[in-house]
FIMIMI-119821 format. One record per residue (C-alpha): residue number from 1; residue in one letter; x, y, z. Coordinates in nm, 4 decimals. Example, Ala and Ser with C-alpha at 12.3 -4.5 7.8 and 13.67 -1.06 7.14 Angstrom:
- 1 A 1.2300 -0.4500 0.7800
- 2 S 1.3670 -0.1060 0.7140
# end
This chain:
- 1 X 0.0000 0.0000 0.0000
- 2 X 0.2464 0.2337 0.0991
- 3 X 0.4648 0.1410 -0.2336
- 4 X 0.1404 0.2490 -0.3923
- 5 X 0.1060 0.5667 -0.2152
- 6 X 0.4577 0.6584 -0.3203
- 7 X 0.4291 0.5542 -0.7216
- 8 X 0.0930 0.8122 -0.7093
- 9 X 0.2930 1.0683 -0.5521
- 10 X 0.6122 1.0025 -0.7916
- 11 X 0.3370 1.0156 -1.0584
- 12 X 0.1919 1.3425 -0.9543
- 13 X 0.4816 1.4855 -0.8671
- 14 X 0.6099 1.4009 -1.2466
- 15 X 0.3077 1.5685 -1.3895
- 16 X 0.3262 1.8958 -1.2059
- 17 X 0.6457 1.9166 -1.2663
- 18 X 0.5793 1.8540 -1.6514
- 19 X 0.2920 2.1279 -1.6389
- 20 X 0.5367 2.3909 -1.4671
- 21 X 0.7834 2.3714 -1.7526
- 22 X 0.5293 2.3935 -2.0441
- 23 X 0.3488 2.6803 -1.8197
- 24 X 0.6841 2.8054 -1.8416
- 25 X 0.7979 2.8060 -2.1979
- 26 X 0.4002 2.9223 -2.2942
- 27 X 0.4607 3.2274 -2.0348
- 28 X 0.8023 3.3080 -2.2584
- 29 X 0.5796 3.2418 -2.5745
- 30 X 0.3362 3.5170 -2.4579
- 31 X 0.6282 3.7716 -2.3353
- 32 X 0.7865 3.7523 -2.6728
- 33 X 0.4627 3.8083 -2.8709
- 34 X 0.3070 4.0143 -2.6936
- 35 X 0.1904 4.3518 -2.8215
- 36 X -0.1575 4.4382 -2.8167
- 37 X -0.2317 4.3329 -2.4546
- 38 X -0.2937 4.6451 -2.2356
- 39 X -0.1331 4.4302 -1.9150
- 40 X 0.1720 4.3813 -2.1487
- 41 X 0.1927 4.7399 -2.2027
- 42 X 0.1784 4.8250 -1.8936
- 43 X 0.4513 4.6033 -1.7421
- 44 X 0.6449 4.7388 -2.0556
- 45 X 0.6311 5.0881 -2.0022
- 46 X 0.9180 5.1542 -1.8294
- 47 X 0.9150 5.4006 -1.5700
- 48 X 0.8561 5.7832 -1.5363
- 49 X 0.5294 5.9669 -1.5347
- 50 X 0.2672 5.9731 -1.8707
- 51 X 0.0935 6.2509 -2.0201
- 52 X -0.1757 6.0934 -2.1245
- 53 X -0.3341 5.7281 -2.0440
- 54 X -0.5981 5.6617 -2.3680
- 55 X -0.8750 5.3827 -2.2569
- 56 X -1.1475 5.2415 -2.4116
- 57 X -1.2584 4.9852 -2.7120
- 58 X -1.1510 4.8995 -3.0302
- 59 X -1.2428 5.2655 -3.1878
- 60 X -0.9438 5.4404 -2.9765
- 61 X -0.7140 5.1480 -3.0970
- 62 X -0.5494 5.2570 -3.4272
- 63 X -0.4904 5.5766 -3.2596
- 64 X -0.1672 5.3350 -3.1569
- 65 X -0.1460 5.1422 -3.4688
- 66 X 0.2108 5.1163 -3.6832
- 67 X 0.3685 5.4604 -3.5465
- 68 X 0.0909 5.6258 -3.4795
- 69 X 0.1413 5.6898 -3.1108
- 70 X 0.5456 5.7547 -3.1171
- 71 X 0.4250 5.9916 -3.3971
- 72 X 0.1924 6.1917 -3.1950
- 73 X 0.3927 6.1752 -2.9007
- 74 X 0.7130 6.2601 -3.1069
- 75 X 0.4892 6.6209 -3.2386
- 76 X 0.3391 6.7369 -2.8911
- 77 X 0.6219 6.6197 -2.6456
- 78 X 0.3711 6.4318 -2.4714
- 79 X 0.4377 6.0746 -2.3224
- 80 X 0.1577 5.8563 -2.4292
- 81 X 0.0072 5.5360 -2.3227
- 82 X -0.2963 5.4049 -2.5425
- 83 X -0.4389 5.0834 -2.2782
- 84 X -0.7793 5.0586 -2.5338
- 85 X -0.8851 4.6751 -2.5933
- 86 X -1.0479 4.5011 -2.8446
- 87 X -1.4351 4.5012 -2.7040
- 88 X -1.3800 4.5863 -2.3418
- 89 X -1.6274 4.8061 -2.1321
- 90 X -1.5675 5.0484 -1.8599
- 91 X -1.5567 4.7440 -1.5922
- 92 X -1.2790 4.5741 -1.7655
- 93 X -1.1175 4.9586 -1.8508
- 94 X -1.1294 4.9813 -1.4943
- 95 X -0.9305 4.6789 -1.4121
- 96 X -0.6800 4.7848 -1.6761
- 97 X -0.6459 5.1786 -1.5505
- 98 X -0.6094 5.0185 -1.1913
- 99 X -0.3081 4.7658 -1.3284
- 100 X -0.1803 5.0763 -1.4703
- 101 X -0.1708 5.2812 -1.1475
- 102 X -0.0128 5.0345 -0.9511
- 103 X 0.2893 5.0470 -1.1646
- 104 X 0.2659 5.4382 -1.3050
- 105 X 0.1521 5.8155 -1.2725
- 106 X 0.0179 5.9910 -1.5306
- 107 X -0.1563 6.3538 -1.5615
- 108 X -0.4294 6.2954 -1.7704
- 109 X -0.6813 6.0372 -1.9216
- 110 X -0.8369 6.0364 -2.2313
- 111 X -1.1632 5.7772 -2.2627
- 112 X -1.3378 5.7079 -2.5485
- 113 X -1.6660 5.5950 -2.5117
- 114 X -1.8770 5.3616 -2.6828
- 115 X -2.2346 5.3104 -2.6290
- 116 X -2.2170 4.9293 -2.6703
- 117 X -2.0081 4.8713 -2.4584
- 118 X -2.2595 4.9572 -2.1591
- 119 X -2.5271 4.7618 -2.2454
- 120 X -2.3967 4.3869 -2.1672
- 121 X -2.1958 4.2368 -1.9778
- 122 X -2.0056 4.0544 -2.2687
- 123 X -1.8220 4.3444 -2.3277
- 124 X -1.7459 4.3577 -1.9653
- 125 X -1.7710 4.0629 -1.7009
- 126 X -1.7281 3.8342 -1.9805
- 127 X -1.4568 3.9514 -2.1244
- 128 X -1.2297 3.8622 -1.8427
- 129 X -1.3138 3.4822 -1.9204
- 130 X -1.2153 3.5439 -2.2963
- 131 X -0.9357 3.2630 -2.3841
- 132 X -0.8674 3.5154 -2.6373
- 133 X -0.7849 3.7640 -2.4508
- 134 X -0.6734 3.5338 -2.1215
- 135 X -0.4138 3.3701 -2.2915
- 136 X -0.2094 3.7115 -2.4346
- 137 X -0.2314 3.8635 -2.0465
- 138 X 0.1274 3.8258 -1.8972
- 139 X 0.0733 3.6792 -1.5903
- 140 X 0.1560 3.8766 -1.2631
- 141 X -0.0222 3.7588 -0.9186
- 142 X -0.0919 4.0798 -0.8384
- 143 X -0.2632 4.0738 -1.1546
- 144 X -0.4134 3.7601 -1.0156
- 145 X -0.5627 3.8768 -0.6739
- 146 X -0.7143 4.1817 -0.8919
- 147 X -0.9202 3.9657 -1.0813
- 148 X -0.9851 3.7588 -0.8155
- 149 X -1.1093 4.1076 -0.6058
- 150 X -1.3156 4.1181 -0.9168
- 151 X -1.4770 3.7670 -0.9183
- 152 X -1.5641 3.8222 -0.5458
- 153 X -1.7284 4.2027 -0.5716
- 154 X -1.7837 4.2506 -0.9546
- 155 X -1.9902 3.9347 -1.0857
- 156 X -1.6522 3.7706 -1.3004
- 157 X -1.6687 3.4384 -1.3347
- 158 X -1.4444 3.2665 -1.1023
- 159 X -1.3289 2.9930 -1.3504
- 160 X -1.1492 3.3472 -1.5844
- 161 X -0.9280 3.3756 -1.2497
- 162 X -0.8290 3.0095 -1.2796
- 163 X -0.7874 3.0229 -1.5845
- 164 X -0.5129 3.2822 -1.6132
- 165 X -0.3422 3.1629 -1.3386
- 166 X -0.3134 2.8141 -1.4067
- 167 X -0.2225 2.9057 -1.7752
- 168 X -0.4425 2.6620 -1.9664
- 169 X -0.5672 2.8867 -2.1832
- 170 X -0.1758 2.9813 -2.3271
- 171 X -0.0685 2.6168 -2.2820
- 172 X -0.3289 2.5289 -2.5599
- 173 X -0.3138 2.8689 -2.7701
- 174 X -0.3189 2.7393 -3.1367
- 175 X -0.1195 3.0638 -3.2155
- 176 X 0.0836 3.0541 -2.9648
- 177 X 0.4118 3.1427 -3.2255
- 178 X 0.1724 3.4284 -3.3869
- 179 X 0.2090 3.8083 -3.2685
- 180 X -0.0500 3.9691 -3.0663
- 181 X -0.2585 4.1885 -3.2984
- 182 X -0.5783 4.2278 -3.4133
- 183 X -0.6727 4.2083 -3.7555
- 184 X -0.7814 4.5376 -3.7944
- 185 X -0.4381 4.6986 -3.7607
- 186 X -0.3363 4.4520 -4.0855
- 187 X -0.6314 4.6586 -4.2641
- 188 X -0.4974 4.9821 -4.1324
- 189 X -0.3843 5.1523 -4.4667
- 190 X -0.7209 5.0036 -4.6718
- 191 X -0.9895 5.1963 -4.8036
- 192 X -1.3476 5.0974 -4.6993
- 193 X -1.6301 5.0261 -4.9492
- 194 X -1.9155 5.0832 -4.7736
- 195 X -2.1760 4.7586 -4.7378
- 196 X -2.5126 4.7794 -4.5826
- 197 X -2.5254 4.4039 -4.5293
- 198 X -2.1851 4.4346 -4.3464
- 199 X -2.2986 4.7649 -4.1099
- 200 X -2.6266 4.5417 -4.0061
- 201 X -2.4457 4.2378 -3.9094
- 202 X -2.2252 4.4582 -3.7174
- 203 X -2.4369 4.6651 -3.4968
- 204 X -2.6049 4.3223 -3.4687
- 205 X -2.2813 4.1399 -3.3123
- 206 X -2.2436 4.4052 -3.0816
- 207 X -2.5343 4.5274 -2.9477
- 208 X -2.6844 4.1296 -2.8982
- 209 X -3.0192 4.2264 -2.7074
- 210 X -3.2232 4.5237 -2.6786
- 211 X -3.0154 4.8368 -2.5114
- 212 X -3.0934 4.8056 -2.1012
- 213 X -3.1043 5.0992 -1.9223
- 214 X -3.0287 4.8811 -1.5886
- 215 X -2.6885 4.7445 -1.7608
- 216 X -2.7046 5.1500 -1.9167
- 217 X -2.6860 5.2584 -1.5301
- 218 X -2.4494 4.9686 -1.3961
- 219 X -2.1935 5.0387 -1.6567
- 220 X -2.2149 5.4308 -1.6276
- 221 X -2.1214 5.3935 -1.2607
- 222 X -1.8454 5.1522 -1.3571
- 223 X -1.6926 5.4566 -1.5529
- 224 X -1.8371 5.6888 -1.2881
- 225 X -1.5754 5.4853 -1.0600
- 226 X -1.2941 5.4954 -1.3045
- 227 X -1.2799 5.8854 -1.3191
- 228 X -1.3110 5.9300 -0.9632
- 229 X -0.9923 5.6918 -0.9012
- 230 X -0.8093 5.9313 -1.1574
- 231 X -0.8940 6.2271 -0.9734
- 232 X -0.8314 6.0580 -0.6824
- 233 X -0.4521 5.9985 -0.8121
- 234 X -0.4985 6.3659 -0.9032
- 235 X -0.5458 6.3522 -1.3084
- 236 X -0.7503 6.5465 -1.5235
- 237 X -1.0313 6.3564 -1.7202
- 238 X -1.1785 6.3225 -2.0976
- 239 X -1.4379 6.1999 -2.2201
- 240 X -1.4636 6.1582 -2.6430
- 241 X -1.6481 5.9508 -2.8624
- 242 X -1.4419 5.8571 -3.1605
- 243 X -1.5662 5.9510 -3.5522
- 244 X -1.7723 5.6753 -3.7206
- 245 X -1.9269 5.6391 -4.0287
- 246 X -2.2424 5.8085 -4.0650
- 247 X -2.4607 5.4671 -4.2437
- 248 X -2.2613 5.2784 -3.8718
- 249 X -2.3833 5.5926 -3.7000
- 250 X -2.6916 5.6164 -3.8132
- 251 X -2.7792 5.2762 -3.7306
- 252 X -2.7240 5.2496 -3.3081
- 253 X -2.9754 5.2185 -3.1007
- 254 X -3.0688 5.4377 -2.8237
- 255 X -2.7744 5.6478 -2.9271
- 256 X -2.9696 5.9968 -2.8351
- 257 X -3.0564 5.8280 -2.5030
- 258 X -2.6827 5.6753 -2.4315
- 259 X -2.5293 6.0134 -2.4894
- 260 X -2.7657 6.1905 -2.2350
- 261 X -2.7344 5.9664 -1.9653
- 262 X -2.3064 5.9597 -2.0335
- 263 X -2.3704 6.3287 -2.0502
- 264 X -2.5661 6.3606 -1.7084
- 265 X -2.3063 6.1260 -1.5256
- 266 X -2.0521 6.3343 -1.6301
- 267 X -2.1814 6.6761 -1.5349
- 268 X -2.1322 6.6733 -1.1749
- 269 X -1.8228 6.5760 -1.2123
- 270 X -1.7349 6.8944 -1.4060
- 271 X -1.6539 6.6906 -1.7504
- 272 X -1.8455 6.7458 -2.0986
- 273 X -1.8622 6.4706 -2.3540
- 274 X -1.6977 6.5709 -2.6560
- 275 X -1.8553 6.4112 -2.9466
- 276 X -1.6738 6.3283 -3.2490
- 277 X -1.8757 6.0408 -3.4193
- 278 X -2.0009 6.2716 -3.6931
- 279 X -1.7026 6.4519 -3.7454
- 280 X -1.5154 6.2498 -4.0456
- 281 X -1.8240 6.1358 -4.2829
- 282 X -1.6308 6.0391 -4.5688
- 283 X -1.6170 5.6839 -4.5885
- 284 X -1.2878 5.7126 -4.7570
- 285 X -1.1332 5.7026 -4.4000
- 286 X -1.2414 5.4353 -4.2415
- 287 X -1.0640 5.0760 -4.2918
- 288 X -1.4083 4.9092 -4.2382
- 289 X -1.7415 4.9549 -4.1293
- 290 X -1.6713 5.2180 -3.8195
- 291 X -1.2852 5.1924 -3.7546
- 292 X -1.0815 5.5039 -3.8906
- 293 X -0.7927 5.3958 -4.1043
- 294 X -0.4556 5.5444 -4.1531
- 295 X -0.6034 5.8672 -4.3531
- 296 X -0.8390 5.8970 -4.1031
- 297 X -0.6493 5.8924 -3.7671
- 298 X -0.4275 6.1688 -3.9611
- 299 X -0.7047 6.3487 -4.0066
- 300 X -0.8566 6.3549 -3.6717
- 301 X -0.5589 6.3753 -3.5020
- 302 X -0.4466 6.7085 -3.6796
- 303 X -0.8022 6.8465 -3.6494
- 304 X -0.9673 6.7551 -3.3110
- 305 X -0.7059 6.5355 -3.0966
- 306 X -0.4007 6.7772 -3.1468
- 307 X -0.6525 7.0114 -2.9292
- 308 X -0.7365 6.7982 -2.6995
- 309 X -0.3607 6.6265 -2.5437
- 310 X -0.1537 6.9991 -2.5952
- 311 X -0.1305 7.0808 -2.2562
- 312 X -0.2352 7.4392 -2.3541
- 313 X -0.6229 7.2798 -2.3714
- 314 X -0.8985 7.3982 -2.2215
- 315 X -0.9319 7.0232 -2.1650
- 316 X -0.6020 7.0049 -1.9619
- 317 X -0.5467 7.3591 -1.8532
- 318 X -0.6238 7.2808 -1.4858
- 319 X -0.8995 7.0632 -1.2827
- 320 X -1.2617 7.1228 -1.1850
# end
């Protein structure tokens, strides 16, 4: 019996010993191809206080495609950081900015807000169970016991937490060898012919049910919480919402409705929305159905943005 005992122990012992090395080598996998991952960014920022921290979805993301954000960083003197993720929410945005402020300072943030991204929780909750996204996150256990905090207080699934720190989703990442980044920036210097068909089956992937104004309210105070932890760490606050196409545009639901109740959140906290969406309406700069392409993030950055991150700004010229 007791020779028994001791094979299953050898045996276990074997395995976990096994697991630890592949965990290992899949952890190195993920350092080296890393890129898009806002936790990656963030533990690869190197030290020294930012400018600017940019959050939000996947509209705010070219804004750090190819050399976009050395560029713009390079022509105001500002020190940049864009942390924006394909399909998060504010609660996931939140967990990000906190990551962020554990390791770094920064003077100001810059949000961009989009309206689908408070009305479910699968741009939010869910999205920290995403193998997707799980298996590109560096892993840190302070990183860890965040989303754990999370799991306990904010509704995350406890098996995301697992996940990500027992490394199965990495150990069995099919592109494990491939770099981190999203398609889109591979379509960044295309030119967009406009489909209908395509802009329906869009807004219908990512607005799934029927806009909530409970889930409207829930995720509002999730960004309500953000921008009172950056003023908190003493930073000034922005709120945009990125250009779009006007036939993408044209199409959301409840958009009136989203931007008055973003609008009355953010009023007592001295901070006006500054709306964008219809600002670039030629189609001609968008890489697909409501992401701006190379053309286009020139464009808004030398009209509207510029404005916006010079520290002469209204925006930035002091706090409320």
């Amino acid at each position: 019996m007791k020779n028994l005992a001791r094979a299953a122990l050898t045996f276990t012992a074997i395995g976990l010993a096994i697991y630890a090395c592949v965990y290992f080598a899949a952890e190195r996998l993920v350092q080296r191809t890393a890129h898009a991952n806002p936790i990656h960014k963030i533990e690869v920022a190197g030290d020294g206080e930012f400018d600017w921290v940019i959050l939000g979805a996947s509209h705010a993301m070219p804004l750090d495609f190819a050399d976009f954000n050395a560029r713009l960083g390079k022509e105001t003197g500002l020190r940049i950081i864009n942390l924006a993720a394909l399909g998060t929410g504010p609660l996931y945005q939140r967990f990000v900015f906190e990551e962020f402020l554990r390791r770094h300072g920064a003077r100001n943030v810059l949000y961009a807000a989009d309206s689908f991204a408070f009305y479910s929780r699968l741009w939010n909750e869910d999205r920290f169970a995403d193998a997707k996204l799980v298996r590109r996150t560096p892993f840190d256990p302070d990183v860890a016991r965040s989303m754990w905090g999370y799991s306990r207080t904010e509704g995350v699934d406890p098996r995301a937490v697992l996940d990500y720190a027992s490394g199965f989703s990495k150990i069995n990442n099919r592109e494990r060898f491939e770099r981190d980044v999203w398609e889109g920036e591979a379509q960044f210097e295309r030119v967009y012919r406009a489909s209908s068909t395509a802009t329906a089956k869009r807004i219908e992937y990512l607005y799934p049910g029927p806009p909530s104004p409970k889930d409207l309210q829930r995720y509002l105070d999730e960004l309500g919480h953000l921008i009172d932890t950056a003023r908190a760490a003493g930073m000034n606050v922005v709120v945009i919402k990125m250009p779009v196409p006007p036939a993408y545009l044209s199409r959301l639901p409840s958009e009136d409705a989203f931007d008055a109740a973003l609008a009355r959140m953010l009023a007592p906290r001295g901070i006006a929305l500054r709306d964008f969406s219809a600002s670039i309406p030629e189609e001609r700069f968008y890489f697909d159905t409501d992401h701006l392409n190379r053309a286009g993030v020139s464009r808004f950055v030398e009209r509207d943005l510029k404005a916006i991150l010079s520290p002469r700004s209204p925006a930035v010229h002091g706090r409320p």
